[in-house]
VMD Tcl script that builds the backbone (N, CA, C; Angstrom):
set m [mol new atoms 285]
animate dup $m
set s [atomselect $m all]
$s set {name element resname resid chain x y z} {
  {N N UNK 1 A -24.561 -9.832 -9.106}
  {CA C UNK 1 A -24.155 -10.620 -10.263}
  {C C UNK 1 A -22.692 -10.326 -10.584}
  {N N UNK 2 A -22.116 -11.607 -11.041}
  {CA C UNK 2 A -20.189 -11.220 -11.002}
  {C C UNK 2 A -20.199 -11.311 -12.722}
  {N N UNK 3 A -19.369 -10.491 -12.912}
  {CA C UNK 3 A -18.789 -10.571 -14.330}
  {C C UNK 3 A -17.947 -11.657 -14.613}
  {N N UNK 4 A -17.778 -11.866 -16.326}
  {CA C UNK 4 A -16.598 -13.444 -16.468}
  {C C UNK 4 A -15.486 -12.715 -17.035}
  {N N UNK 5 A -14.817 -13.447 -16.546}
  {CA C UNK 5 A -13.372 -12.804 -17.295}
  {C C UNK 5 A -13.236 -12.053 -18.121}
  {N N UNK 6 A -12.811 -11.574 -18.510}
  {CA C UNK 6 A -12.287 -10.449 -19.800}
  {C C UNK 6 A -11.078 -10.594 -19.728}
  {N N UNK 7 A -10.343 -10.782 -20.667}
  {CA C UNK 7 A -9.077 -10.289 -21.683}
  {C C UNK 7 A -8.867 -9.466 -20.736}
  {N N UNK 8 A -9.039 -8.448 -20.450}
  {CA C UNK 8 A -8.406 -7.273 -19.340}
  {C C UNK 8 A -7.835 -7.890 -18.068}
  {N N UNK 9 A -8.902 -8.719 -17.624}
  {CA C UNK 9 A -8.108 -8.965 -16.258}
  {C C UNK 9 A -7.062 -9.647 -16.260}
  {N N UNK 10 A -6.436 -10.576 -17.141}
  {CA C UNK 10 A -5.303 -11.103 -17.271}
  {C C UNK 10 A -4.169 -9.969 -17.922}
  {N N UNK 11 A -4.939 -8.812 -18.366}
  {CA C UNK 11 A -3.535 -7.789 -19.044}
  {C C UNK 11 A -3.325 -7.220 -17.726}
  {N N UNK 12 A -3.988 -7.339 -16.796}
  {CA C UNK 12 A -3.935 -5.939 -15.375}
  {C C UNK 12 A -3.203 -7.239 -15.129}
  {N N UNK 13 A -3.288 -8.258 -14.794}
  {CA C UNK 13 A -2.659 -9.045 -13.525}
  {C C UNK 13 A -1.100 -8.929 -14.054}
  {N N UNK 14 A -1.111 -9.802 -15.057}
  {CA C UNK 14 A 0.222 -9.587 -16.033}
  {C C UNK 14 A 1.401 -8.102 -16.043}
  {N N UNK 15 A 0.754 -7.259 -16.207}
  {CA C UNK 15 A 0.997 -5.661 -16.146}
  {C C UNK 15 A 1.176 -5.506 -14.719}
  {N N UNK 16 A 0.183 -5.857 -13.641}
  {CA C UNK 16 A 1.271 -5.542 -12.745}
  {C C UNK 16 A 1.704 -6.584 -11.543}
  {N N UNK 17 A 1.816 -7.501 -12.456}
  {CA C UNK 17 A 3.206 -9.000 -11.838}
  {C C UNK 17 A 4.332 -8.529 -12.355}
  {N N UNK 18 A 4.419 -7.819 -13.801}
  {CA C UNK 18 A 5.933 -7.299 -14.283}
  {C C UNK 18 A 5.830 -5.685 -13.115}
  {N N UNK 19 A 5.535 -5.331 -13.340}
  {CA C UNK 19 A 5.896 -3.745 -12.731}
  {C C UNK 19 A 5.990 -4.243 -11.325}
  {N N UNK 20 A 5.699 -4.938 -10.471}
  {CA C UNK 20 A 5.947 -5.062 -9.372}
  {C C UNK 20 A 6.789 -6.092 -9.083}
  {N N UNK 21 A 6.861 -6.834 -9.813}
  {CA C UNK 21 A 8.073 -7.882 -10.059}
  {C C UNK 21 A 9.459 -7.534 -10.128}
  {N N UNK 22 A 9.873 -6.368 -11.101}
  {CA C UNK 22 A 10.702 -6.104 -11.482}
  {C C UNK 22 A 11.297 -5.120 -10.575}
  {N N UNK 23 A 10.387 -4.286 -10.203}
  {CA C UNK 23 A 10.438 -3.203 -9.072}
  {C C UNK 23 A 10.870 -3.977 -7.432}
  {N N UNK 24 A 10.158 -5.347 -7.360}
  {CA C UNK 24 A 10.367 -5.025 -5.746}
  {C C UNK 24 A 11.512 -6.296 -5.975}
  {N N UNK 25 A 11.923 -6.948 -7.463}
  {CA C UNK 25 A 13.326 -7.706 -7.084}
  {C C UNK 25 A 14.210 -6.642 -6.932}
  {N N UNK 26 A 14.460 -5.471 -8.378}
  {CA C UNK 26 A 15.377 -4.380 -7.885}
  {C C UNK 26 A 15.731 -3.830 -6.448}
  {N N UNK 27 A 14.810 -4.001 -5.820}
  {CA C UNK 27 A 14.787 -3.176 -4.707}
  {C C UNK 27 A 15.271 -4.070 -3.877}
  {N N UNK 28 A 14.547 -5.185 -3.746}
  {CA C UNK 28 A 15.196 -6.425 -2.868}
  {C C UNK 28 A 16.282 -6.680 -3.247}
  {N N UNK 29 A 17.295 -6.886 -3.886}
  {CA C UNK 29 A 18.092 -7.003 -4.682}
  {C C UNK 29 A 19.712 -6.123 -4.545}
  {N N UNK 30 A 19.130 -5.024 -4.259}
  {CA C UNK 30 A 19.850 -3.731 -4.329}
  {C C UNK 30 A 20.171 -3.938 -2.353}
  {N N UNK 31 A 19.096 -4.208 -1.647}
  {CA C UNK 31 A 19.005 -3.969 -0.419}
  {C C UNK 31 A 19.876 -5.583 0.096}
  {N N UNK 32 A 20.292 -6.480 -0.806}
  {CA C UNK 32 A 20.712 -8.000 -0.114}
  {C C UNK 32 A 22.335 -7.406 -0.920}
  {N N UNK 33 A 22.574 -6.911 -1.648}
  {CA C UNK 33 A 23.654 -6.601 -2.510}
  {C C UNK 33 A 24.254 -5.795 -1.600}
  {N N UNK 34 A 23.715 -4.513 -0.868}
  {CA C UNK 34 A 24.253 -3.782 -0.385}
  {C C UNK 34 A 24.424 -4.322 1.518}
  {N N UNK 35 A 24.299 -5.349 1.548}
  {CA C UNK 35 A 24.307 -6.009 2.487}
  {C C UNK 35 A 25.690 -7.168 2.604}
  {N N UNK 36 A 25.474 -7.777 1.645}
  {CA C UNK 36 A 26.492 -7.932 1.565}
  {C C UNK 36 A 27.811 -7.825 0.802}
  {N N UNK 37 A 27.630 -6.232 0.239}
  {CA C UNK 37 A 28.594 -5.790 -0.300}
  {C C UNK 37 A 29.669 -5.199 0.993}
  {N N UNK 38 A 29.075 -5.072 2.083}
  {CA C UNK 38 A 29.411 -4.614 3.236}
  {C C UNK 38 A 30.011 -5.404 4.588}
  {N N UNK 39 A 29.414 -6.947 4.270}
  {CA C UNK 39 A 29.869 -7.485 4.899}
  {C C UNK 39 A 30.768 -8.973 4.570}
  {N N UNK 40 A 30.391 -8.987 3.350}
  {CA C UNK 40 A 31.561 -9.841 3.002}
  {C C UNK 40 A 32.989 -9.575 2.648}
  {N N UNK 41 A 33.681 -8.464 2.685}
  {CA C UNK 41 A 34.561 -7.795 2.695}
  {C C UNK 41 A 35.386 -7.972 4.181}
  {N N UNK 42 A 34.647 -7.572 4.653}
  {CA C UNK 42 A 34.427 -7.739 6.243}
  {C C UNK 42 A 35.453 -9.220 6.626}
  {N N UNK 43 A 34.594 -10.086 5.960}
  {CA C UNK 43 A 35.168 -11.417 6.335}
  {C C UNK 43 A 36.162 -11.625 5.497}
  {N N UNK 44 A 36.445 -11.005 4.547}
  {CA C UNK 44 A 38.129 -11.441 4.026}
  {C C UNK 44 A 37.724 -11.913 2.470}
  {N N UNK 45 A 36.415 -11.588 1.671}
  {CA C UNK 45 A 36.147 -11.794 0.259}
  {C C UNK 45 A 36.900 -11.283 -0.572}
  {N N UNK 46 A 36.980 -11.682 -1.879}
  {CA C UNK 46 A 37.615 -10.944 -2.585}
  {C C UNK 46 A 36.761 -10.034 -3.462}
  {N N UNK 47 A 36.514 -9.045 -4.173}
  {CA C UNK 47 A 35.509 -8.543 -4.494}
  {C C UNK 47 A 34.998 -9.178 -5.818}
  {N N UNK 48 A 35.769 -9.821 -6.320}
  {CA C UNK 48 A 35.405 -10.696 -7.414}
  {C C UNK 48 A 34.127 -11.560 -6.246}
  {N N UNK 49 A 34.686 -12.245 -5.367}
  {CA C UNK 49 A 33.751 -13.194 -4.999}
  {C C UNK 49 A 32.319 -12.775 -4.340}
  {N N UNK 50 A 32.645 -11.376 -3.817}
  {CA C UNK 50 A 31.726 -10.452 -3.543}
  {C C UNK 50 A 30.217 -10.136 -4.086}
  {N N UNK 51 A 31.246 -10.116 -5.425}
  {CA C UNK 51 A 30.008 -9.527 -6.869}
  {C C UNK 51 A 29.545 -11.200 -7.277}
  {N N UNK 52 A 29.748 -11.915 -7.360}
  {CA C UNK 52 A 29.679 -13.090 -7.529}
  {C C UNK 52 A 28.775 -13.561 -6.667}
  {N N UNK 53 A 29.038 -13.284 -5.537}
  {CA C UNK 53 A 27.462 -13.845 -4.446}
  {C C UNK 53 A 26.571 -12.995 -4.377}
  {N N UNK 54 A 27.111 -11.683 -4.470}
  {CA C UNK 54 A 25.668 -11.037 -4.295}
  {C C UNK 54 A 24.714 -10.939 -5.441}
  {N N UNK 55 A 25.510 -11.144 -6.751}
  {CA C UNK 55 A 24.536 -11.782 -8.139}
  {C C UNK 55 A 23.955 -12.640 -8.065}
  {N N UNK 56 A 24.317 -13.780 -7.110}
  {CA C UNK 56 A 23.547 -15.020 -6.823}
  {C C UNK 56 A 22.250 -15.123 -6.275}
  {N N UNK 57 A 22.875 -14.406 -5.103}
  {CA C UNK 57 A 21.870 -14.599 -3.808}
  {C C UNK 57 A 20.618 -13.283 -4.512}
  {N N UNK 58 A 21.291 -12.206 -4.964}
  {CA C UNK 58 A 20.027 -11.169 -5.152}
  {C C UNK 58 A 19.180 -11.557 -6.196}
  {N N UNK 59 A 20.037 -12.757 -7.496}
  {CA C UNK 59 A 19.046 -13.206 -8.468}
  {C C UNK 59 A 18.061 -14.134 -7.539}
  {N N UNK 60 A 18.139 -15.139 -6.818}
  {CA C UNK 60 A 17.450 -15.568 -6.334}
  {C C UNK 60 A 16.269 -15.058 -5.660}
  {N N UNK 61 A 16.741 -14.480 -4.790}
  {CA C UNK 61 A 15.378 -13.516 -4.043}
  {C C UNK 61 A 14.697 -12.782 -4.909}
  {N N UNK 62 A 15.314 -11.693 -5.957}
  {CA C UNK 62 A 14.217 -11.364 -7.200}
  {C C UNK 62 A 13.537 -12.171 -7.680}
  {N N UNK 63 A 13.886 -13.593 -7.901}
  {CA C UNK 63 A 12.714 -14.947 -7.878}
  {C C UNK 63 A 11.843 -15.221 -7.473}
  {N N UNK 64 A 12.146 -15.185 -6.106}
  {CA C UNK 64 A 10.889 -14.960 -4.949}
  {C C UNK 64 A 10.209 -14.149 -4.760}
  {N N UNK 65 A 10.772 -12.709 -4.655}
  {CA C UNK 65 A 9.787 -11.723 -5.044}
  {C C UNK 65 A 8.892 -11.927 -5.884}
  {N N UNK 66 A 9.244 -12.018 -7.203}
  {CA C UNK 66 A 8.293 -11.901 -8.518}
  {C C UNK 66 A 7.608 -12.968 -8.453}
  {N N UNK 67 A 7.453 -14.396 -7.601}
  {CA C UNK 67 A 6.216 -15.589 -7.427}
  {C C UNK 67 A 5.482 -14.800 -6.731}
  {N N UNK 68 A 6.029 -14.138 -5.495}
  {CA C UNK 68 A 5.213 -13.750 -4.693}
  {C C UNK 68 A 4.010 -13.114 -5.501}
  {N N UNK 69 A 4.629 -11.766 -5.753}
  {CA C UNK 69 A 4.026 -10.873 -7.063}
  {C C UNK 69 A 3.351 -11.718 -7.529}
  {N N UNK 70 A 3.514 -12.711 -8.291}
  {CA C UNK 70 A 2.590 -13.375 -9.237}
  {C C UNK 70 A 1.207 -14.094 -8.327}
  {N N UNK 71 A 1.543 -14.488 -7.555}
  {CA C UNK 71 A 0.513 -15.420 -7.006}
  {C C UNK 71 A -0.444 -14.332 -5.889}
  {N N UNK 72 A 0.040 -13.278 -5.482}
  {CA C UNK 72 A -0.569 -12.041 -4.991}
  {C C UNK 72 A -1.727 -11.472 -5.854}
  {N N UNK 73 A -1.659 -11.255 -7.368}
  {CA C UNK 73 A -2.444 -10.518 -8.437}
  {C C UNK 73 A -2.896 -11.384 -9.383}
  {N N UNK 74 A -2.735 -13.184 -8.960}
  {CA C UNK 74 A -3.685 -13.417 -9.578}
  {C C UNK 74 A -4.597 -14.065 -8.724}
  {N N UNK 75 A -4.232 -14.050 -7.342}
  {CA C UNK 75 A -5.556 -14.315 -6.246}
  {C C UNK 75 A -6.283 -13.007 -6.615}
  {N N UNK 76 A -5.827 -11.635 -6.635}
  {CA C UNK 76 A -6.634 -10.723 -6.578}
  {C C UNK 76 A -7.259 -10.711 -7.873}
  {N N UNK 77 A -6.710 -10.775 -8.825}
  {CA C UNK 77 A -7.511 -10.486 -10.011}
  {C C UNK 77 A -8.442 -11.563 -10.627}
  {N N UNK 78 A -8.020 -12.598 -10.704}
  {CA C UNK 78 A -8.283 -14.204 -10.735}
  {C C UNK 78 A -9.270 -15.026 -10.518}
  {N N UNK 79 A -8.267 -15.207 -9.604}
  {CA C UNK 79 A -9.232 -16.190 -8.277}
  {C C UNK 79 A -10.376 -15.906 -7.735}
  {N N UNK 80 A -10.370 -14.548 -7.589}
  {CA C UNK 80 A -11.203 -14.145 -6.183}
  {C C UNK 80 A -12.088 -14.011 -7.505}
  {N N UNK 81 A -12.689 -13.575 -8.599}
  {CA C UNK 81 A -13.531 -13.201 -9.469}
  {C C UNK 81 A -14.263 -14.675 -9.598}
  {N N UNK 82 A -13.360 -16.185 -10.121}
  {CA C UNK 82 A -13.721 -17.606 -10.437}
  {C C UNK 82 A -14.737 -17.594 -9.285}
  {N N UNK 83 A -14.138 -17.603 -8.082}
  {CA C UNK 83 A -14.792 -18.054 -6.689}
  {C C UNK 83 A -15.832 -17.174 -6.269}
  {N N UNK 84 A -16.123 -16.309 -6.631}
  {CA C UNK 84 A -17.421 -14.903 -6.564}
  {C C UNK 84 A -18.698 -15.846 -7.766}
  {N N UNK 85 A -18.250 -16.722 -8.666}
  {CA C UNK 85 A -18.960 -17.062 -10.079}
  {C C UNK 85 A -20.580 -18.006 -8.928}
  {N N UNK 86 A -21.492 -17.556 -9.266}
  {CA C UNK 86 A -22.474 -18.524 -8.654}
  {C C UNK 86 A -22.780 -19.808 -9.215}
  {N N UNK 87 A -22.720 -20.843 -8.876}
  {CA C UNK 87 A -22.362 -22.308 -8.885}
  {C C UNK 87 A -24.233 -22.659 -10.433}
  {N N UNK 88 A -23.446 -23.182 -11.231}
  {CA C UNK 88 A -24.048 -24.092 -12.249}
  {C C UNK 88 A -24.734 -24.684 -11.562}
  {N N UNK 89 A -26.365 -24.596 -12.631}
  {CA C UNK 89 A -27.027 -25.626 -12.379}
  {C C UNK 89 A -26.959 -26.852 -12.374}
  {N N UNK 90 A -26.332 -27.165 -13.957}
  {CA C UNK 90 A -25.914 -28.097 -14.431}
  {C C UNK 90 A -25.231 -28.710 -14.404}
  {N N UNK 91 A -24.900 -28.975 -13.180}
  {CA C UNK 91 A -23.083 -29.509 -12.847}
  {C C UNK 91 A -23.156 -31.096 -12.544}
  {N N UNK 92 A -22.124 -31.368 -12.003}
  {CA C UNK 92 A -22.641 -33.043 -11.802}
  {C C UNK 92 A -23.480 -33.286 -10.589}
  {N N UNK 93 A -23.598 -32.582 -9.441}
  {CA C UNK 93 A -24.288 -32.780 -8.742}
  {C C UNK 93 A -25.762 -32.245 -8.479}
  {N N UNK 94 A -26.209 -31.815 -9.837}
  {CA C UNK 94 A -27.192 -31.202 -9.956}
  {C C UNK 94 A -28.419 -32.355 -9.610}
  {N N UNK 95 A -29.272 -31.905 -9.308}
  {CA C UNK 95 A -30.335 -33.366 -8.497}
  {C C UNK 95 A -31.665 -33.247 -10.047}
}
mol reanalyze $m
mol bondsrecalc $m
mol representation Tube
mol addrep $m
């Protein structure tokens, strides 16, 4: 028998879409920054334009990260609980 939602499982999913959100854009972030803090120099940037793309490009990918994150913990927490639910009697195709 599956349990129904609780209030909890949306504070866990929530709780950790931010903590892992925030954590693996930093990190991603830090790792595309220092990438091309290294190589756009390289090609003749100015460091104004430097800091300028790599704010860009690393806000972006922290974007992506944190959907990822999001859509990761609420298949796990979520989804997978709805889809465990054993199917209504009463539904429309009930005979």
């Amino acid at each position: 028998m599956t349990e129904s939602l609780r209030e909890l499982d949306y504070i866990k999913t929530w709780v950790c879409c931010v903590i892992c959100g925030v954590v693996g854009g930093a990190v991603l972030g830090a790792i595309v920054g220092a990438i091309l803090g290294v190589s756009l120099p390289q090609l003749g940037a100015s460091v104004r334009g430097v800091r300028i793309t790599a704010t860009v490009v690393s806000e972006f990918l922290g974007l992506a990260a944190s959907y990822e994150f999001f859509r990761l913990f609420v298949e796990l927490f979520i989804v997978r609980k709805l889809t465990l639910r054993p199917a209504s009697v009463s539904g429309p195709n009930a005979a």
